[in-house]
C-alpha positions as CSV (number, residue, x, y, z in Angstrom):
1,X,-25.7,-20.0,27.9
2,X,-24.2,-22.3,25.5
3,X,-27.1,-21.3,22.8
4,X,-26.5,-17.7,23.3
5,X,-23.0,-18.0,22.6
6,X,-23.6,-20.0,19.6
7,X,-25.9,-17.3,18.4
8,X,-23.9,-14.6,19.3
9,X,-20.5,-15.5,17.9
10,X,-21.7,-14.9,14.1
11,X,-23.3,-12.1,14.9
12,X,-20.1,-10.7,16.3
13,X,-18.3,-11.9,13.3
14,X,-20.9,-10.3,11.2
15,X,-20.8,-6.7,13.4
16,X,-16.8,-7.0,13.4
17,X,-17.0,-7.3,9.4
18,X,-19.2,-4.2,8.7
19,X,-16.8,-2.3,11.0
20,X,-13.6,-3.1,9.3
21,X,-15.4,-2.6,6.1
22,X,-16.3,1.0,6.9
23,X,-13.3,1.9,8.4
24,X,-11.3,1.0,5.0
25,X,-13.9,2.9,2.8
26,X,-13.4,6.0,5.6
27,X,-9.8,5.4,5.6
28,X,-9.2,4.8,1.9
29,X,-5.3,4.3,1.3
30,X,-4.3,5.9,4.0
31,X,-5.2,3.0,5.9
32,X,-2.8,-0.3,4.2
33,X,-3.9,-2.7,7.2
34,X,-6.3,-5.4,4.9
35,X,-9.4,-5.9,5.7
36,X,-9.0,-9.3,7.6
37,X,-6.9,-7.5,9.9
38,X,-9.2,-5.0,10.6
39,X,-12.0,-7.4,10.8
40,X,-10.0,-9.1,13.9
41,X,-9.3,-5.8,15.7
42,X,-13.1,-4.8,15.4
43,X,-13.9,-8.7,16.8
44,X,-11.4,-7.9,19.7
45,X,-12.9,-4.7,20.2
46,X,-16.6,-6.7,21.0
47,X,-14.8,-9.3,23.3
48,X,-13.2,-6.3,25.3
49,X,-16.9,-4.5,25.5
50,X,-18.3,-8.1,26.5
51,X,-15.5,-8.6,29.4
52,X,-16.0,-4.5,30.4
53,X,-19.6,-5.1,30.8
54,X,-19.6,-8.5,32.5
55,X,-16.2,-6.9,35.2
56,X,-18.0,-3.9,35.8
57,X,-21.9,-4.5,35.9
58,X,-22.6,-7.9,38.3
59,X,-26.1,-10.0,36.6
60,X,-25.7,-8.7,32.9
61,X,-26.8,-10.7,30.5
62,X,-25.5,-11.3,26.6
63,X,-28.4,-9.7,25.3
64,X,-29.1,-6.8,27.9
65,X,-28.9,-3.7,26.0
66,X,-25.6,-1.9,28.1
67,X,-23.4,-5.5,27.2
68,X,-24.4,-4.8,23.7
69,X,-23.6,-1.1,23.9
70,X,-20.9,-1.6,25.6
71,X,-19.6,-4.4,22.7
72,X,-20.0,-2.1,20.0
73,X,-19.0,0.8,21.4
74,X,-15.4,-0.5,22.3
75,X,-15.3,-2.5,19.0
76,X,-15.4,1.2,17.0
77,X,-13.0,2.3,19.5
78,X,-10.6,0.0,18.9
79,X,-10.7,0.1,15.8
80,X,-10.4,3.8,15.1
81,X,-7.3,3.6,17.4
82,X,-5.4,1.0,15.3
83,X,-6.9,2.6,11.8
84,X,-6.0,6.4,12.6
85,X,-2.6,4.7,14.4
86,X,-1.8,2.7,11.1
87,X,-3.1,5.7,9.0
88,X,-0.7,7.9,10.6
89,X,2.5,5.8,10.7
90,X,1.7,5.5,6.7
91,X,2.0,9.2,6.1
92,X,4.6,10.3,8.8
93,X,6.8,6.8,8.2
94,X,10.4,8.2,7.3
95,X,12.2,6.3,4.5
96,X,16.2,5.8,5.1
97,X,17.0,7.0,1.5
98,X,21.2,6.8,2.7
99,X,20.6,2.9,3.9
100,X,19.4,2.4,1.0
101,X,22.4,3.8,-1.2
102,X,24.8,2.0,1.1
103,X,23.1,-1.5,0.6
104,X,22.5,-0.3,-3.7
105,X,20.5,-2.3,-6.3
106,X,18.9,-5.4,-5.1
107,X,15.3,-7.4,-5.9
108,X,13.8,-4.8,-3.1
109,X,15.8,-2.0,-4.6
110,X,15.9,0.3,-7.8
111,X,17.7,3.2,-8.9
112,X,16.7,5.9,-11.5
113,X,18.7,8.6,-12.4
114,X,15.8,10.8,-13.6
115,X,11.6,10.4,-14.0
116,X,11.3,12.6,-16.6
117,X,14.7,13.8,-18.4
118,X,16.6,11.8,-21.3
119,X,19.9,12.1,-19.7
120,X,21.7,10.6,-23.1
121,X,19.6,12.7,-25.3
122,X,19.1,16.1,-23.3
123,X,16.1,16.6,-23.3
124,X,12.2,15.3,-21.9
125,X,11.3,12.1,-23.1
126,X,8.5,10.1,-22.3
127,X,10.0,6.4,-22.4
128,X,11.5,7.9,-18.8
129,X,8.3,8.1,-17.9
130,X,7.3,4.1,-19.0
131,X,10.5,3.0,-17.3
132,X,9.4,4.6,-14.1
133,X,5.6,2.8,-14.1
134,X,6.9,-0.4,-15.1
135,X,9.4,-0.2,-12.2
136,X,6.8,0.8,-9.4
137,X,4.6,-2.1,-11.0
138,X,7.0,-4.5,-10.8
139,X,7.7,-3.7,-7.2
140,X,3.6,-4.3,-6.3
141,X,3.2,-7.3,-8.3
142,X,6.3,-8.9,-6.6
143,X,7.5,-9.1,-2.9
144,X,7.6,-4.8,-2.8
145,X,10.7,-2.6,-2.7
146,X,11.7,1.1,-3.0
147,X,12.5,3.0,-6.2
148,X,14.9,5.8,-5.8
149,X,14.7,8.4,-8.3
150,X,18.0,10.9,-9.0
151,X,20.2,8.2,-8.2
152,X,22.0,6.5,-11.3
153,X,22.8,2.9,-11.1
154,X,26.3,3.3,-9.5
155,X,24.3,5.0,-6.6
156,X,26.1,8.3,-7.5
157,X,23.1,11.0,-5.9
158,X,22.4,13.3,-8.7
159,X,19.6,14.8,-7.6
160,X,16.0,15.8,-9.4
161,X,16.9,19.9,-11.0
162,X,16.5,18.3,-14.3
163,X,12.8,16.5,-13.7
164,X,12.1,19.4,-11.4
165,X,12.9,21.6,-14.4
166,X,10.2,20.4,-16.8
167,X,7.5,21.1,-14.2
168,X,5.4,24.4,-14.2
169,X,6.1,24.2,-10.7
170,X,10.2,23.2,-9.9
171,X,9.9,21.8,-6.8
172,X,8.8,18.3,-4.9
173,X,5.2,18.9,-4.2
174,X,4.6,19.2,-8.3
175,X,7.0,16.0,-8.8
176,X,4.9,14.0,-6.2
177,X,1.8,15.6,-7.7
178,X,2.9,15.0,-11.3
179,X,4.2,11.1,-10.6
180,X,0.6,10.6,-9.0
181,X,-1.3,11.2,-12.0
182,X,1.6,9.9,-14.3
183,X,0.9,6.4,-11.8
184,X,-2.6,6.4,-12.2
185,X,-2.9,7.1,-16.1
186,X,0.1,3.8,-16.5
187,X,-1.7,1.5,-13.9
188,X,-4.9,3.1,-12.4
189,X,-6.1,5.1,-9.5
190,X,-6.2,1.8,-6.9
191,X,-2.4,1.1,-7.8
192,X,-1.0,4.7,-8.0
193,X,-2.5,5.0,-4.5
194,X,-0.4,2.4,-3.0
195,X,3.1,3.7,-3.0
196,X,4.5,6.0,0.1
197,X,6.3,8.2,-1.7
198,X,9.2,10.5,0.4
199,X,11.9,13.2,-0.2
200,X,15.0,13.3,1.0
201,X,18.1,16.1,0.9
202,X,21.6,13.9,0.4
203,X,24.7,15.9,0.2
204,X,22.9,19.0,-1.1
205,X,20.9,17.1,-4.0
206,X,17.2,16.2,-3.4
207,X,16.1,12.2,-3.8
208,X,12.7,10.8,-4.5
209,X,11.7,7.5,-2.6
210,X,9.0,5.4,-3.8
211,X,8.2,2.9,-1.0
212,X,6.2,0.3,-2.8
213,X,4.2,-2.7,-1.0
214,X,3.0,-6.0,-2.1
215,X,-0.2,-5.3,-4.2
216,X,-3.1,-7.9,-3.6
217,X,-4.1,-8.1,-7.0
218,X,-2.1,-7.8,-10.4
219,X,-1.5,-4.5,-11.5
220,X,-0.7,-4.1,-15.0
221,X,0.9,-1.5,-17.2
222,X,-1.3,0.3,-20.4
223,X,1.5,0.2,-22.9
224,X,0.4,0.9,-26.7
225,X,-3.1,-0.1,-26.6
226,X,-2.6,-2.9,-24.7
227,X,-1.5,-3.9,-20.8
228,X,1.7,-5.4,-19.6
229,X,2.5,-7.7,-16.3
230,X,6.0,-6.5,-15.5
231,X,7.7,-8.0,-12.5
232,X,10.9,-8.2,-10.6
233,X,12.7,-11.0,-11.2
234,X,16.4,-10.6,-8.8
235,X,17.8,-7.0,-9.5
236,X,15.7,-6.6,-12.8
237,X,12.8,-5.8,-13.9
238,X,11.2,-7.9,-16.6
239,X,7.4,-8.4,-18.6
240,X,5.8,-11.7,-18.8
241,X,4.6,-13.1,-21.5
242,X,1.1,-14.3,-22.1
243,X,1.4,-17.7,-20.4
244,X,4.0,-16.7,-18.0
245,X,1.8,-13.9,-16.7
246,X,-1.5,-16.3,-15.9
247,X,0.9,-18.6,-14.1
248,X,2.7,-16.1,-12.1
249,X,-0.7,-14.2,-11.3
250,X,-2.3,-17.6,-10.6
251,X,0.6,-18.9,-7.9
252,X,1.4,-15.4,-6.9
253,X,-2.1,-13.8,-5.8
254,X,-3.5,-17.3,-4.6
255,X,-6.3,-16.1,-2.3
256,X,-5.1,-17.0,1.3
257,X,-8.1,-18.5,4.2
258,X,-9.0,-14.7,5.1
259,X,-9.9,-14.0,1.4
260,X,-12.0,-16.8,0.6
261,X,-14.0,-16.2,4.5
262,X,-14.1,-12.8,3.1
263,X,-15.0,-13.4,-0.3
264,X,-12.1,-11.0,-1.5
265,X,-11.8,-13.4,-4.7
């Protein structure tokens, strides 16, 4: 028995892995559980089929063809339950845009009077744009945070007519569409994927939410031919240097036990 365990447990491991590993390329972003986390819920998944088939069918063996069915087939289960569960509580999950304008600015919390729209000058200007990018950057290379856009600093709601009015298309599904591929041109397809982004109607005026989360790898800004490691640093937003960037990316993405087992870095 002992030997049978011994050879089985890797295997399970190894079973559990290729599970999780599917399930993230099937899922793609929607899915923002990691891939050790998915790994245990697949593992789980082959315990539960092991304890099914040893309850239910008296003189089964580890090897028997229905325990191994049995294992499998409860570890996909499992695990398309907590991935279509996690997938669906990422695009349904509601953002409390007025909580957030009650609490104001803060190292989890950004306001932006407008994406697109020079509000000094009058007119379309891409620096907006920049400011925008290094913002949501910021947010994944730190701790995460939320980035509300048609809010100025004082958390006055001024809404998004202006942005909206630069699009071919004045409403939010071209802004979300629009601030997607603005995203992934500034920091790449992988990045632009990560943020939840939400709309929300405050006293008549509608507010962009950009619910960022903690990147696992550095994500950097293309500015001027080159790339930038912006991060927040209290209420602000700043760019590291050379030397200050490889020792913030060195302490801050220090592959935990699950990445090395995993060979993530």
């Amino acid at each position: 028995m002992l030997v049978e365990v011994a050879g089985a447990l890797p295997l399970a491991l190894l079973l559990s892995f290729m599970i999780a590993w599917v399930l993230r390329r099937l899922f793609g972003a929607r899915l923002s559980l990691p891939l050790s986390v998915m790994t245990i819920v697949s593992l789980l998944g082959v315990s539960l089929g092991l304890f099914l088939a040893g309850w239910f069918f008296v003189g089964l063996r580890l090897w028997m063809p229905t325990a191994l069915l049995l294992a499998v087939g409860s570890s996909l289960g499992l695990s398309f339950l907590v991935a279509g569960i996690a997938a669906l509580l990422r695009r349904d999950g509601a953002i409390d845009v007025a909580a957030l304008l009650e609490r104001g600015e803060s190292d989890r919390v950004e306001f932006k009077e407008t994406a697109r729209w020079n509000v000094r000058d009058d007119k379309k200007d891409a620096r907006m744009e920049q400011v925008v990018a290094k913002t949501v950057a910021a947010f994944l290379n730190s701790s995460g945070g939320t980035l509300l856009i048609g809010v100025d600093d004082a958390g006055r709601v001024h809404g998004l007519d202006r942005d909206f009015a630069t699009l071919r298309t004045p409403d939010a599904d071209r802004f979300e569409l629009w601030l997607r591929d603005m995203l992934a041109t500034s920091l790449g397809k992988n990045a632009a994927a990560m943020p939840r982004i939400r709309f929300a109607e405050i006293d008549g005026a509608t507010v962009c939410a950009v619910r960022c989360p903690r990147a696992p790898e550095p994500v950097f800004v293309a500015q001027g031919g080159g790339t930038e490691l912006w991060v927040r640093v209290g209420n602000s937003t700043r760019a590291f240097g050379v030397d200050e960037a490889v020792t913030y990316v060195a302490r801050h993405f220090r592959p935990n036990l699950a990445d090395l087992l995993l060979g993530r870095r």
